[in-house]
N, CA, C and O atoms as a GROMACS GRO file, in nm:
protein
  484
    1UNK      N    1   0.084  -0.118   0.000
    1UNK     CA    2   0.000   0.000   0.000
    1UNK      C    3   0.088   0.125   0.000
    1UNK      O    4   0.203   0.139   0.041
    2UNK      N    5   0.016   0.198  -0.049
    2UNK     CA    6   0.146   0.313  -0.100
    2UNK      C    7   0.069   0.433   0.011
    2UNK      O    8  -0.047   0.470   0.026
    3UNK      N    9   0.222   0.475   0.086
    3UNK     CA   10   0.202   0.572   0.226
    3UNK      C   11   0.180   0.732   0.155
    3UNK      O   12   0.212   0.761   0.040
    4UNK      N   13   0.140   0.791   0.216
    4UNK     CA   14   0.138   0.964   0.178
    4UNK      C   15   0.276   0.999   0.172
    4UNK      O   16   0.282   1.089   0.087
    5UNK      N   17   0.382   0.978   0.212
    5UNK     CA   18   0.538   0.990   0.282
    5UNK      C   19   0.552   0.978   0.162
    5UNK      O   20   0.554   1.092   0.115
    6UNK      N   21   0.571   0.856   0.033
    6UNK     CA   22   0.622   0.851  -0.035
    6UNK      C   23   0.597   0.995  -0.194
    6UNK      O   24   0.653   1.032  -0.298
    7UNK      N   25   0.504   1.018  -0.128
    7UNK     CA   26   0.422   1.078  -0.227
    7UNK      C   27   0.432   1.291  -0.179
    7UNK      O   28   0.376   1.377  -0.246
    8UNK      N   29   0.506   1.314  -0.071
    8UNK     CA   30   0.514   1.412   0.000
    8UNK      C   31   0.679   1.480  -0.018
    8UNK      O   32   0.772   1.402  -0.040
    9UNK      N   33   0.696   1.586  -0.008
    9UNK     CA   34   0.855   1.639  -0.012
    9UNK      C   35   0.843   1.593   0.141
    9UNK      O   36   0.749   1.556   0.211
   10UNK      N   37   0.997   1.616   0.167
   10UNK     CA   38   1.013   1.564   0.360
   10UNK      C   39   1.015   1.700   0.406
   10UNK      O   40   0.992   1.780   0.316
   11UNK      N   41   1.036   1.751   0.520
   11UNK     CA   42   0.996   1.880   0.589
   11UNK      C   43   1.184   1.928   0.550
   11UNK      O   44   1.224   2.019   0.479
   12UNK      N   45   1.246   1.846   0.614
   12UNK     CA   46   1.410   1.867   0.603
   12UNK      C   47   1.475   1.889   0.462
   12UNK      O   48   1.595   1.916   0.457
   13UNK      N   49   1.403   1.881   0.351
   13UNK     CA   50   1.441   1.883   0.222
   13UNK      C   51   1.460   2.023   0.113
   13UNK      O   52   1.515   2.039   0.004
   14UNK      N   53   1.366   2.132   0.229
   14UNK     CA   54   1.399   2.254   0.170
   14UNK      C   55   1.322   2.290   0.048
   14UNK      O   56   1.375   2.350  -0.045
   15UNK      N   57   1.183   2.249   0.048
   15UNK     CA   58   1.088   2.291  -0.048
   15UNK      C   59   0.981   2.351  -0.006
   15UNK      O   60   0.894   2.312   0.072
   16UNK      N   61   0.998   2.474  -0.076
   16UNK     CA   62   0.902   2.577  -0.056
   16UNK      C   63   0.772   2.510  -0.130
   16UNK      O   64   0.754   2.450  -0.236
   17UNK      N   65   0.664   2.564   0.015
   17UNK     CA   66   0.507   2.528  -0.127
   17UNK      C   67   0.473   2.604  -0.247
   17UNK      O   68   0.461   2.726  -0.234
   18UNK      N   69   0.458   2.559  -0.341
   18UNK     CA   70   0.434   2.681  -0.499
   18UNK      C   71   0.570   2.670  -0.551
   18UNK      O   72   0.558   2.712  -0.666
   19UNK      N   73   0.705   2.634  -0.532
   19UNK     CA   74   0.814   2.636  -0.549
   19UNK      C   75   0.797   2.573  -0.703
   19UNK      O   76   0.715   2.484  -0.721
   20UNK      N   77   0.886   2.627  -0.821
   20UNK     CA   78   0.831   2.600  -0.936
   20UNK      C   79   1.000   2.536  -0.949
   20UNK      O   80   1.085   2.622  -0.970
   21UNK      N   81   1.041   2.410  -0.939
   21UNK     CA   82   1.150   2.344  -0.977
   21UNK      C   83   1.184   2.249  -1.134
   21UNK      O   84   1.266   2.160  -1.156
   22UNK      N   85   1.090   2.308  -1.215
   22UNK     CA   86   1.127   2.295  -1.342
   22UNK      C   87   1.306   2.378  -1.369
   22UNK      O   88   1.352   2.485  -1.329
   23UNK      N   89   1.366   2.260  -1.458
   23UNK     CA   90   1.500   2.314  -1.475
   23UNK      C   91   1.634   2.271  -1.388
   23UNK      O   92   1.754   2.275  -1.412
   24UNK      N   93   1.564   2.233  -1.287
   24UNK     CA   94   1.659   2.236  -1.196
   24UNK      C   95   1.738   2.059  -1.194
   24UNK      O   96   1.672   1.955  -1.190
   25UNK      N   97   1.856   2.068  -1.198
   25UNK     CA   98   1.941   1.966  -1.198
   25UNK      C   99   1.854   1.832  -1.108
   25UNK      O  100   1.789   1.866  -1.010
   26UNK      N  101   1.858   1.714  -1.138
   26UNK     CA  102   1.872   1.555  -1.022
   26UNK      C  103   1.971   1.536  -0.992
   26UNK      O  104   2.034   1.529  -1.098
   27UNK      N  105   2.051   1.518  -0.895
   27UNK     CA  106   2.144   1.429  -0.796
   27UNK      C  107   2.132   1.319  -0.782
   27UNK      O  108   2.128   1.322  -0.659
   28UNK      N  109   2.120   1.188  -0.812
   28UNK     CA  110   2.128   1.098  -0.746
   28UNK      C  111   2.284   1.093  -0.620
   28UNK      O  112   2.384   1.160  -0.596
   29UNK      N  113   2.218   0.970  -0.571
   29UNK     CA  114   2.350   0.951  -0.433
   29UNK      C  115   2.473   0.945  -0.557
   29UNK      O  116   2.557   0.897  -0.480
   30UNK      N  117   2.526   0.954  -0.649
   30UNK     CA  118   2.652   0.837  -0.732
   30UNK      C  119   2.622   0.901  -0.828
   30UNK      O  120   2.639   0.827  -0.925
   31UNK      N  121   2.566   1.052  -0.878
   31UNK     CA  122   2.569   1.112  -1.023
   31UNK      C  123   2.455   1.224  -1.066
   31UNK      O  124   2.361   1.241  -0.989
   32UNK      N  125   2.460   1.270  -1.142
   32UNK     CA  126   2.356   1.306  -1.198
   32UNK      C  127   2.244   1.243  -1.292
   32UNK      O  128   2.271   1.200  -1.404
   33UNK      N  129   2.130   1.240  -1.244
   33UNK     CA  130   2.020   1.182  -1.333
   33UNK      C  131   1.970   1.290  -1.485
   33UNK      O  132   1.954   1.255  -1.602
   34UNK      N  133   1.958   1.403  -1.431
   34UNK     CA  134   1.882   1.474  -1.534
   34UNK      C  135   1.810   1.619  -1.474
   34UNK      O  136   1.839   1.660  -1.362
   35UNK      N  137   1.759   1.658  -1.521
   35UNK     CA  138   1.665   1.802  -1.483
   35UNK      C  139   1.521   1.773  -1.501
   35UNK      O  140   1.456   1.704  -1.579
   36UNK      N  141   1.498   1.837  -1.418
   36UNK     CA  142   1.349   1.860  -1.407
   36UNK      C  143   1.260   1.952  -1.493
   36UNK      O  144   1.254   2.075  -1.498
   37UNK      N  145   1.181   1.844  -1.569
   37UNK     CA  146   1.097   1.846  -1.667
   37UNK      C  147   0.947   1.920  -1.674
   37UNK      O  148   0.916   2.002  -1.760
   38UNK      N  149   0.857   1.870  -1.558
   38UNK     CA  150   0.790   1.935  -1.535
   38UNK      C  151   0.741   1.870  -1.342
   38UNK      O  152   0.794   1.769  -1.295
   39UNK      N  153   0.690   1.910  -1.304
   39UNK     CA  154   0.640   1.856  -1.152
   39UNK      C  155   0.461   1.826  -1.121
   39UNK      O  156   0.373   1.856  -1.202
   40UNK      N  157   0.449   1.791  -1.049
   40UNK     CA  158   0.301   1.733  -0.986
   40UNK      C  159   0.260   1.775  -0.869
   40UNK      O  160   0.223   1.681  -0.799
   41UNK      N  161   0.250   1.892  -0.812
   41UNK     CA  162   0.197   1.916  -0.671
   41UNK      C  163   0.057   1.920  -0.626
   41UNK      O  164   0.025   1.942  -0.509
   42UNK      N  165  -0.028   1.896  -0.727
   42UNK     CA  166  -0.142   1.952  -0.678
   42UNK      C  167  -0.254   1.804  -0.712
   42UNK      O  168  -0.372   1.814  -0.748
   43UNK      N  169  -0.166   1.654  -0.686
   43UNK     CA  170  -0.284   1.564  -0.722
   43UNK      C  171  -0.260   1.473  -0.547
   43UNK      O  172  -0.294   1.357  -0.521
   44UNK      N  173  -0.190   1.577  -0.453
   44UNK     CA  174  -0.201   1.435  -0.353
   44UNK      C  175  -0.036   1.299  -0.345
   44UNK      O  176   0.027   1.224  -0.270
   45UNK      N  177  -0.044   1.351  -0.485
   45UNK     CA  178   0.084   1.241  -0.526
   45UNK      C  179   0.207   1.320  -0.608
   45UNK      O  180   0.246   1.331  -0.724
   46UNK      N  181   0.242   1.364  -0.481
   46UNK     CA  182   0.358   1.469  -0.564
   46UNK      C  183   0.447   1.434  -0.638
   46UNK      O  184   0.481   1.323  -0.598
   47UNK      N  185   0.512   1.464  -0.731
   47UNK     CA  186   0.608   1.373  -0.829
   47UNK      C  187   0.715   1.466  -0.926
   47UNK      O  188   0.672   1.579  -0.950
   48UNK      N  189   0.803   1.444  -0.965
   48UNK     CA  190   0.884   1.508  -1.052
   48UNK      C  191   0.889   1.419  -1.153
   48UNK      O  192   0.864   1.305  -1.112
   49UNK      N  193   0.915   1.423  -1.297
   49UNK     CA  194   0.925   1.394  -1.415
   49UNK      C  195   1.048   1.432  -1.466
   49UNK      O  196   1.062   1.545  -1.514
   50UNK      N  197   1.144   1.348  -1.462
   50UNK     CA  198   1.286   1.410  -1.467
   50UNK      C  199   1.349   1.336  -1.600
   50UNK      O  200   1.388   1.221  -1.620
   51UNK      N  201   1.340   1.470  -1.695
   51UNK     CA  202   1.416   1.464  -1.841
   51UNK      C  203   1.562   1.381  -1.816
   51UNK      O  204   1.652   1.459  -1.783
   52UNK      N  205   1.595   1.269  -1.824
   52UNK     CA  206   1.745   1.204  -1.823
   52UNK      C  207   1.845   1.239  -1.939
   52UNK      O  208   1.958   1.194  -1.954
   53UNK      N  209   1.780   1.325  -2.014
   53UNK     CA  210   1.836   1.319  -2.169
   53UNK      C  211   1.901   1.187  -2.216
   53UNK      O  212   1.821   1.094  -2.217
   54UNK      N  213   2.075   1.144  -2.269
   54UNK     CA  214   2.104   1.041  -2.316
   54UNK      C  215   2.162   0.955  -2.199
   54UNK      O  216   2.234   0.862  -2.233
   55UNK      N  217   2.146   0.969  -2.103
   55UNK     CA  218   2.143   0.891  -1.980
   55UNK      C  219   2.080   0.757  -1.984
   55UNK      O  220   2.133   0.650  -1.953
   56UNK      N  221   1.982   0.775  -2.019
   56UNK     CA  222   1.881   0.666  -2.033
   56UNK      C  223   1.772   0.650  -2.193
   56UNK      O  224   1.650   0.646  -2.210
   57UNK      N  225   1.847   0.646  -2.252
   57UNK     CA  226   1.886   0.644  -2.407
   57UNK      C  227   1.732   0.802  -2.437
   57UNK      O  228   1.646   0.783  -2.523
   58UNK      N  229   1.732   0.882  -2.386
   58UNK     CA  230   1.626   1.034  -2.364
   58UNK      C  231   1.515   0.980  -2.353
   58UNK      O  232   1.421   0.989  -2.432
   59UNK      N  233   1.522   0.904  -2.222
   59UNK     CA  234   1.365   0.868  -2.149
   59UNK      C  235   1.350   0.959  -2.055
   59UNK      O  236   1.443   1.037  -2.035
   60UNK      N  237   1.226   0.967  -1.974
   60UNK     CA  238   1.189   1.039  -1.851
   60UNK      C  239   1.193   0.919  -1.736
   60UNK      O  240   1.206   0.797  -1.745
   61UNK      N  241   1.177   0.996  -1.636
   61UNK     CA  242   1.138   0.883  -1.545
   61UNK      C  243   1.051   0.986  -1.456
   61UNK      O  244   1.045   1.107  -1.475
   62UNK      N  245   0.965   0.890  -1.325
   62UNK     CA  246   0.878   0.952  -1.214
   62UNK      C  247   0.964   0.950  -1.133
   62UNK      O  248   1.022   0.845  -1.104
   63UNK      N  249   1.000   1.094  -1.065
   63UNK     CA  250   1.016   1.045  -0.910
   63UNK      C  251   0.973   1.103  -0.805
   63UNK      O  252   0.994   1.223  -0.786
   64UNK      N  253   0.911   1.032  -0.727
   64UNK     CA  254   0.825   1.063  -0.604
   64UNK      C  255   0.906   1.166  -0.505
   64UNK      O  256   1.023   1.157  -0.468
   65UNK      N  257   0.811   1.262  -0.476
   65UNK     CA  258   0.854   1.337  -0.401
   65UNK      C  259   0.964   1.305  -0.277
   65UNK      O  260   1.075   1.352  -0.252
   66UNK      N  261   0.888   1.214  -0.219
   66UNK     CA  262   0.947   1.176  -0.086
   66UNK      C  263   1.089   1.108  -0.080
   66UNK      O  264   1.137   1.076   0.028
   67UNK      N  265   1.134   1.094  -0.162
   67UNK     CA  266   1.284   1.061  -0.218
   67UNK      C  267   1.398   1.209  -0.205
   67UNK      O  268   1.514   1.222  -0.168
   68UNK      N  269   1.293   1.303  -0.256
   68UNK     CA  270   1.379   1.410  -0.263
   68UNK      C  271   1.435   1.460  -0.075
   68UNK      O  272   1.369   1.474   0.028
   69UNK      N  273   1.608   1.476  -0.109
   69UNK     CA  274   1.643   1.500   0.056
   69UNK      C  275   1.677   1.659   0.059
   69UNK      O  276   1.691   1.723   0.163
   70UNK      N  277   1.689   1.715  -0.079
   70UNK     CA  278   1.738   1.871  -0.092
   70UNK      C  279   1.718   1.942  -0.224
   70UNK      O  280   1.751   1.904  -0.336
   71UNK      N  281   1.659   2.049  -0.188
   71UNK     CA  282   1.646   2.175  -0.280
   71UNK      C  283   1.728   2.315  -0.262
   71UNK      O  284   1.694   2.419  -0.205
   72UNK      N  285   1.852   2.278  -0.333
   72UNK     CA  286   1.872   2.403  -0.353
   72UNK      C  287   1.906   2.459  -0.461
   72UNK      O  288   1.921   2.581  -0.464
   73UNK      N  289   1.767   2.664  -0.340
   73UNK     CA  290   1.731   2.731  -0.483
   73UNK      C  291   1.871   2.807  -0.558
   73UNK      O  292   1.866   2.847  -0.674
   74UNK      N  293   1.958   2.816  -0.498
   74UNK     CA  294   2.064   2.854  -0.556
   74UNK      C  295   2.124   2.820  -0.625
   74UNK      O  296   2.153   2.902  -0.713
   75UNK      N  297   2.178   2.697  -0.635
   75UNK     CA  298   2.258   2.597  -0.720
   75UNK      C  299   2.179   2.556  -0.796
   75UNK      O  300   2.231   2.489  -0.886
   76UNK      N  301   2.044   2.568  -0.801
   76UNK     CA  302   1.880   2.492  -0.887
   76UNK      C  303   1.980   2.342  -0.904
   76UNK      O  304   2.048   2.300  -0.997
   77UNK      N  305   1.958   2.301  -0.804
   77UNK     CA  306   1.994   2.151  -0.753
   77UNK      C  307   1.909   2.043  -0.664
   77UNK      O  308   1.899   2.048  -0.541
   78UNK      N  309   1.865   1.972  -0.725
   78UNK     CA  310   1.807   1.884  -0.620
   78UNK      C  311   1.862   1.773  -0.619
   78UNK      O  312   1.917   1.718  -0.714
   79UNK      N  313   1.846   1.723  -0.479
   79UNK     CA  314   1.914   1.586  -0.450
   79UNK      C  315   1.818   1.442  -0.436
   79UNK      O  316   1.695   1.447  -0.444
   80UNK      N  317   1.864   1.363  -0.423
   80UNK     CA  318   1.711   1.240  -0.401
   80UNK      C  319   1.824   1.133  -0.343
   80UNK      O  320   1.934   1.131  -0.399
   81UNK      N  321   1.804   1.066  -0.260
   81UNK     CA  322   1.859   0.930  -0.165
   81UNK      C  323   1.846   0.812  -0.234
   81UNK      O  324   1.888   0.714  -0.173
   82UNK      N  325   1.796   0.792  -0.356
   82UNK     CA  326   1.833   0.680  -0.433
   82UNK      C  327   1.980   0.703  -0.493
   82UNK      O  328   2.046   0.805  -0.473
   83UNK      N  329   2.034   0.567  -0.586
   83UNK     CA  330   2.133   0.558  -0.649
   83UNK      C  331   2.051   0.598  -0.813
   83UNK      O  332   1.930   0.617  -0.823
   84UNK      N  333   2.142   0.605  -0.919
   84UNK     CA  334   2.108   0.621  -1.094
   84UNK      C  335   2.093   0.489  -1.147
   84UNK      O  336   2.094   0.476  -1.270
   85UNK      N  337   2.079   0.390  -1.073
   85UNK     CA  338   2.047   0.271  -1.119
   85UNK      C  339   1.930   0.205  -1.048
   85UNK      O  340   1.868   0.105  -1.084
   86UNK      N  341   1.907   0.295  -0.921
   86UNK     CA  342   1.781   0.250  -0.861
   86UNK      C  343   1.673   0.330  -0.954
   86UNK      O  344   1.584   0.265  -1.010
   87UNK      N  345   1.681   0.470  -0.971
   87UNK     CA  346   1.618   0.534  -1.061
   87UNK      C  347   1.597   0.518  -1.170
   87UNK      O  348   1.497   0.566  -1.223
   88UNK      N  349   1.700   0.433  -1.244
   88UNK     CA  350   1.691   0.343  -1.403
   88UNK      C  351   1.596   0.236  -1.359
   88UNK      O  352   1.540   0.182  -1.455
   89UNK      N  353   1.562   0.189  -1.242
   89UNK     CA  354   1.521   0.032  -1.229
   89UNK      C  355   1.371   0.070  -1.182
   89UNK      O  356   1.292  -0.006  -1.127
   90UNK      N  357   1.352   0.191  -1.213
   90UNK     CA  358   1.212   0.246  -1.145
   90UNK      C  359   1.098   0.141  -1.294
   90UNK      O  360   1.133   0.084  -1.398
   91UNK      N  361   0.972   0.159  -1.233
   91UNK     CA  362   0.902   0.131  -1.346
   91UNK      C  363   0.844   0.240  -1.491
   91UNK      O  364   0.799   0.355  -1.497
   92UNK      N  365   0.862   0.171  -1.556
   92UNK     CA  366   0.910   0.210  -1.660
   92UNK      C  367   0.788   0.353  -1.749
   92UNK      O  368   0.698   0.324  -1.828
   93UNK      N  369   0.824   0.499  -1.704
   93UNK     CA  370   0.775   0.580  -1.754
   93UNK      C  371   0.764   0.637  -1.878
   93UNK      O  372   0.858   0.694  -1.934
   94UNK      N  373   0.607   0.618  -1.942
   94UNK     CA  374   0.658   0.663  -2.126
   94UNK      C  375   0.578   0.820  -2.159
   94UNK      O  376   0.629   0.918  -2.213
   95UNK      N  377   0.410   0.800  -2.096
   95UNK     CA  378   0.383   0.916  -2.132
   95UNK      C  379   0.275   0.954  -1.987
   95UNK      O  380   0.222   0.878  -1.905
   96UNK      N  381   0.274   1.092  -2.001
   96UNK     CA  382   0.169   1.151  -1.890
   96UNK      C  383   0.028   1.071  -1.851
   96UNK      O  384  -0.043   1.096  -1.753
   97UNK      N  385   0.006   0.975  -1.947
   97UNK     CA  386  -0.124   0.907  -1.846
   97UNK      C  387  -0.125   0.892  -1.779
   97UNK      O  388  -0.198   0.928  -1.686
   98UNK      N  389  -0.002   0.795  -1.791
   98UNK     CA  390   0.034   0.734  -1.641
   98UNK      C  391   0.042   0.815  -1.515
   98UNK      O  392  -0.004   0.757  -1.416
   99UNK      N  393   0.076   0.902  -1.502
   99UNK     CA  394   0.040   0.985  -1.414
   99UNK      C  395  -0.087   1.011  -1.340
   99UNK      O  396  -0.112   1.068  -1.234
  100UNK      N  397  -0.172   0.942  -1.446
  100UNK     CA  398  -0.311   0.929  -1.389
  100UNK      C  399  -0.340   0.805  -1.368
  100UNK      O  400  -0.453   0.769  -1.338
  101UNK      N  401  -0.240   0.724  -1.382
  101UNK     CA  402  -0.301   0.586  -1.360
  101UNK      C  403  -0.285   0.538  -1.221
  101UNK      O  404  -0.174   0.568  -1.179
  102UNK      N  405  -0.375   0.461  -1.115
  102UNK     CA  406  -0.356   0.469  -1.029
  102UNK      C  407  -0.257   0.314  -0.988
  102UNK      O  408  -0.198   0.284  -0.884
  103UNK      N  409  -0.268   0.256  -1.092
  103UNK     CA  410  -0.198   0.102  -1.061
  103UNK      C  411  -0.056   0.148  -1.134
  103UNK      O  412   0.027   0.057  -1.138
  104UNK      N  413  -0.012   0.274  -1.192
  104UNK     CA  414   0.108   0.271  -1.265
  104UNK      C  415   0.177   0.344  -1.081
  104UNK      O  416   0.273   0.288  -1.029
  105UNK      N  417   0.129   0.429  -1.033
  105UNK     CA  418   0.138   0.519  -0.932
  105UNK      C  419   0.137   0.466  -0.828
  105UNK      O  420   0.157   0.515  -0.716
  106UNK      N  421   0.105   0.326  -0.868
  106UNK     CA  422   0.090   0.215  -0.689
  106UNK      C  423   0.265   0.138  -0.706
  106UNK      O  424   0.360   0.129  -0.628
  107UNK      N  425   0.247   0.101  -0.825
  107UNK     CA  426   0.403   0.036  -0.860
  107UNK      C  427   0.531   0.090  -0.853
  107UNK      O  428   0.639   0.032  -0.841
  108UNK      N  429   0.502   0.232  -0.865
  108UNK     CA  430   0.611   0.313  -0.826
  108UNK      C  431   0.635   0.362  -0.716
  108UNK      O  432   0.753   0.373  -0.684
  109UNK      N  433   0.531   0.406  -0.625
  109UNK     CA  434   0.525   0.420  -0.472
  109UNK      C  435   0.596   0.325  -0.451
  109UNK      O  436   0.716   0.348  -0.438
  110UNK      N  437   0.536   0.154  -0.439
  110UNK     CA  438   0.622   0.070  -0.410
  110UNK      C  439   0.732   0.007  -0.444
  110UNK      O  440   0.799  -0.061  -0.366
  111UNK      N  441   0.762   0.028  -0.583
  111UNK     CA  442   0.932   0.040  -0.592
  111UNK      C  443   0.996   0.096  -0.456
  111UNK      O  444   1.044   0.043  -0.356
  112UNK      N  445   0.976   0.227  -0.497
  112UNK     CA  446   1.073   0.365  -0.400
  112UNK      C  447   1.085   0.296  -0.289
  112UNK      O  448   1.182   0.223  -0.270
  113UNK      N  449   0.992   0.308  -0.206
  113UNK     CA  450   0.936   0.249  -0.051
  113UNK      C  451   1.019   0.120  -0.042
  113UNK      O  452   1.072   0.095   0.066
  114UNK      N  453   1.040   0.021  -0.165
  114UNK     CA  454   1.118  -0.121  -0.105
  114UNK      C  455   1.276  -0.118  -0.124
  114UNK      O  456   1.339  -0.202  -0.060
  115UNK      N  457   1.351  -0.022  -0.211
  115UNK     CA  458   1.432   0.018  -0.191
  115UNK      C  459   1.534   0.040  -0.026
  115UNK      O  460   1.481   0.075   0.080
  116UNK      N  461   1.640   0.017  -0.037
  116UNK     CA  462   1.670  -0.016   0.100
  116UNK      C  463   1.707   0.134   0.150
  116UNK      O  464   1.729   0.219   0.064
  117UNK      N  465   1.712   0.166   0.281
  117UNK     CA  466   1.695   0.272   0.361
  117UNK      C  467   1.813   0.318   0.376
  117UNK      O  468   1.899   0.243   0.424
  118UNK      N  469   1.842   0.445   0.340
  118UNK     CA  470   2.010   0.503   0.356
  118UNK      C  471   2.002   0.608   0.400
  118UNK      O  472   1.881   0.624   0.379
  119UNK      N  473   2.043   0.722   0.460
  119UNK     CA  474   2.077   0.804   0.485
  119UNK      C  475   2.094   0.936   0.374
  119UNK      O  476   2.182   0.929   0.289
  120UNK      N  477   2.007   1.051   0.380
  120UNK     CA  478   2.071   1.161   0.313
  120UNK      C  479   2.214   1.177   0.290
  120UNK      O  480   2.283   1.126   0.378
  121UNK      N  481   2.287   1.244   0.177
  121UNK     CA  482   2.396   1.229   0.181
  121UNK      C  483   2.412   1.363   0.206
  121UNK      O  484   2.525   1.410   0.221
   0.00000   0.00000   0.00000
């Protein structure tokens, strides 16, 4: 069952509400993923859509808010506590339906969530 947590920025992560983070760089723990494409704040299930360009031969991927450990507006940097291969191993994002789908949005909650527990870096 997929928690609100996964689906929420964390309080410690440094995101303003209304904060418009299109543009802004991904971090993974081990690299850069990509920039931020467009975002999701206003369905409950917060989410970023993060352009990988040839990273991931120029796919997108979802990633759930609650992953994210830092925003900063200065550096337009964000960070997320997965690795670039946990984020490659996410399920597999092609176009905005899915975003509405609620069984595509259950599979990815629970990806994230079974992922093993590390520490902000």
């Amino acid at each position: 069952m997929i928690t609100e947590r996964i689906w929420s920025y964390p309080p410690q992560c440094a995101y303003s509400e209304g904060q418009d983070l299109t543009g802004y760089a991904v971090e993974a723990t081990d690299g850069t993923i990509g920039h931020v494409d467009r975002q999701a704040d206003d369905s409950g299930m917060r989410h970023l859509i993060v352009d990988t360009g040839v990273w991931v031969f120029g796919k997108s991927v979802l990633v759930p808010a609650g992953v994210v450990t830092g925003v900063d507006t200065q550096a337009q940097k964000i960070t997320v506590v997965c690795t670039r291969d946990e984020v490659k191993s996410a399920p597999l994002f092609k176009t905005d339906r899915e975003t509405q789908d609620p069984a595509y949005l259950e599979r990815v909650g629970s990806y994230y969530q079974s992922l093993p527990p590390r520490q902000p870096a």
